[in-house]
N, C-alpha and C positions, 0 to 999 in steps of 0.2 A: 082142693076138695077137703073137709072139715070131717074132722072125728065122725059126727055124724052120720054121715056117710057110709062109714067102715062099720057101724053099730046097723043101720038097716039093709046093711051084705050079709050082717053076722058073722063081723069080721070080729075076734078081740086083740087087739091094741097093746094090751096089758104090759106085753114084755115086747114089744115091737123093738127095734132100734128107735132111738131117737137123737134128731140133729137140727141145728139150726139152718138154715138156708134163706139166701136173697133172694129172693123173686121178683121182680117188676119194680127194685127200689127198695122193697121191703122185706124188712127180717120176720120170717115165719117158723115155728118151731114143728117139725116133721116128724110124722113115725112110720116107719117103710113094715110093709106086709105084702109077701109074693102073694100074687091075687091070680084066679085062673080067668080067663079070660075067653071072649068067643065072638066073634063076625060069623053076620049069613047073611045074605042076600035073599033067602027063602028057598036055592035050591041046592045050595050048599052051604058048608060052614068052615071054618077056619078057629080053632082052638091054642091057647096058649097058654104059658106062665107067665107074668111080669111082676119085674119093683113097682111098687104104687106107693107115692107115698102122700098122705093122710096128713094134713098142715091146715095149724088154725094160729092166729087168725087165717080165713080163706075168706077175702073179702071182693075177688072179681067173678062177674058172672057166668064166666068159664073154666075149664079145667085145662091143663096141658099137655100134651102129647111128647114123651121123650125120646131122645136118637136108640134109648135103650129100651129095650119093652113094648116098642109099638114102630119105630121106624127099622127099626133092627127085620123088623120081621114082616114089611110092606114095602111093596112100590106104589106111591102113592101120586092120583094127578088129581090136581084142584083145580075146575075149572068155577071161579069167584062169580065171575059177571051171568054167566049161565045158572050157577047155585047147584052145583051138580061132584060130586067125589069117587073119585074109583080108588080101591085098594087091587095091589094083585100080590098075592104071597109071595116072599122070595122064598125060591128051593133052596134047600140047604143043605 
């Protein structure tokens, strides 16, 4: 996900940390900002903090989901062939 990104959250960057990191082969240069975050379903919702971190180049048409910040905080079941996802919060 590209600076950009963090600029139409209204996120600023400015003093973010910054780090370089491999991704998929390739070295991208990252600025991490705790971002709030929020799932619904439409009849409830699920709110959080996470590391996000903001790397350009970000040249794949995806973003990635981390063990920290997003799997820390779901049980998640993928069903691919169906094209269907559940989250369910873990208690904590």
């Amino acid at each position: 996900m590209g600076a950009y990104v963090a600029e139409l959250a209204g996120l600023d960057l400015t003093d973010a940390p910054r780090t370089t990191v491999a991704v998929g082969g390739a070295l991208v240069a990252g600025r991490m900002a705790d971002v709030a975050l929020e799932v619904s379903d439409g009849r409830s919702n699920y709110q959080w903090t996470a590391p996000v971190w903001f790397c350009e180049p970000w040249r794949p048409a995806f973003g990635l989901l981390g063990l920290t910040g997003f799997f820390d905080h779901f049980e998640v079941t993928v069903a691919a062939y169906e094209e269907w996802v559940t989250l369910k919060p873990i208690s904590g």
